[in-house]
N, C-alpha and C positions, 0 to 999 in steps of 0.2 A: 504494500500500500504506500502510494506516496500522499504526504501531509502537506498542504499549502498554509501559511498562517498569511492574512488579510490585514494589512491595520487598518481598521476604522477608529472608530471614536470608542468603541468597548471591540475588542481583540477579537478575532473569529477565525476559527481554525475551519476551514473546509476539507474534506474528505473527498475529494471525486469519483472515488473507485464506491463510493456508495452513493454519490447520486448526492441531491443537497444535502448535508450533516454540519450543521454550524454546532460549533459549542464555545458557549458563553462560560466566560473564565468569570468564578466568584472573582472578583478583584474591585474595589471600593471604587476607581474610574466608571466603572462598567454600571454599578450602580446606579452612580450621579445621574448620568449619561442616559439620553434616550437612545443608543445607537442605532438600535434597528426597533420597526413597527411588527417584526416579526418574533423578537425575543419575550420571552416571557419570562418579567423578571423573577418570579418566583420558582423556576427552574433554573439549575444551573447548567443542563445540557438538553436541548430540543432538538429533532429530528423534523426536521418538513419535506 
């Protein structure tokens, strides 16, 4: 598997070999931050 990491405004690790897979790093930025309309801040890793 290759791991791409993204910088946005809260960090997202994409997977490609699975197809969308972001995972949102607990990290207190990531928090603050609305970075994505797709993160659910009260998950620390979603699959879409």
């Amino acid at each position: 598997m290759t791991w791409k990491i993204e910088y946005a405004e809260c960090k997202i690790v994409k997977n490609d070999d699975v197809g969308e897979m972001y995972l949102f790093l607990n990290d207190i930025d990531c928090q603050k931050t609305d970075a994505s309309s797709t993160a659910d801040k009260s998950n620390s890793a979603r699959s879409i």
